[in-house]
C-alpha positions in Angstrom: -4.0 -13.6 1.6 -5.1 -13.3 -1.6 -2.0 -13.0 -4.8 -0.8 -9.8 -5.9 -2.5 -9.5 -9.5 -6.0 -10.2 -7.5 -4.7 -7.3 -4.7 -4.1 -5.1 -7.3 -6.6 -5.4 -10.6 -9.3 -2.9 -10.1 -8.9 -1.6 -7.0 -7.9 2.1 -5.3 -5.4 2.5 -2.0 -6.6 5.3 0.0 -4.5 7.1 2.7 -5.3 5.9 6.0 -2.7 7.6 7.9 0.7 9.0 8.8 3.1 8.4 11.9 6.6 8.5 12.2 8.1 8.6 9.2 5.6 6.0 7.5 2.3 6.7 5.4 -0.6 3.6 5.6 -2.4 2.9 2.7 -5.8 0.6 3.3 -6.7 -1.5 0.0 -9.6 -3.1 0.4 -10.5 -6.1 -1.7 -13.6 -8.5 -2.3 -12.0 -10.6 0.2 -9.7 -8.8 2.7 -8.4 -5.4 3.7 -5.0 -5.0 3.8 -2.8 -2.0 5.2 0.2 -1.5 3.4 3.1 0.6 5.1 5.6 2.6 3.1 8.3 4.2 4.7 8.1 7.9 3.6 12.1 8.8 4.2 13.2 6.6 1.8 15.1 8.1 -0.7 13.1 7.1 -3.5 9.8 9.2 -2.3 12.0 12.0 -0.6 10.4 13.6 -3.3 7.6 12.0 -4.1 3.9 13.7 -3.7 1.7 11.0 -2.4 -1.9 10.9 -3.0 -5.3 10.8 -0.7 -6.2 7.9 -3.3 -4.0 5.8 -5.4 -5.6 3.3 -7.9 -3.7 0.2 -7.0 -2.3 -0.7 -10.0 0.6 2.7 -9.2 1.9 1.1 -5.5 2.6 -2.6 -7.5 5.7 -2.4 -6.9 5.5 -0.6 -3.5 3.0 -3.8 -2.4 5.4 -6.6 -4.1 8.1 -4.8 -1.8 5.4 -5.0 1.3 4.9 -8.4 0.4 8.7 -9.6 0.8 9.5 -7.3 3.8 6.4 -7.9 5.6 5.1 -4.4 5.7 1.6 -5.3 4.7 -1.1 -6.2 7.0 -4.3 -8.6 6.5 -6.9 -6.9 8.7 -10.1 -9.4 7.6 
């Protein structure tokens, strides 16, 4: 797994999909592609629009959270 500034710098999450109560993001690097998985009834994004696209850089802190809770996924 590559470091989050490398994850991050210059690259876009797009929406992959939603299922109980979660929303999947796929961010695809030079390297890997990872899913991250954000649970959507927390109450933080209770009122939070998410996007079909979100340049990486906006979900930093979402992914540093991924990162510790082990809610992202290395696919390749």
């Amino acid at each position: 797994m590559e470091n989050l500034k490398t994850i991050v710098k210059g690259t876009t999450a797009k929406l992959s999909f939603v299922c109980a109560g979660k929303i999947y993001y796929h961010i695809e690097t030079e390297k890997h592609l990872y899913q991250l998985e954000i649970k959507s009834m927390d109450e933080e994004l209770k009122t939070t629009y998410m996007e079909k696209s979100i340049r990486q850089l906006h979900l930093c802190a979402g992914f540093e959270k991924g990162l510790r809770i082990q809610t992202i996924h290395l696919f390749n």
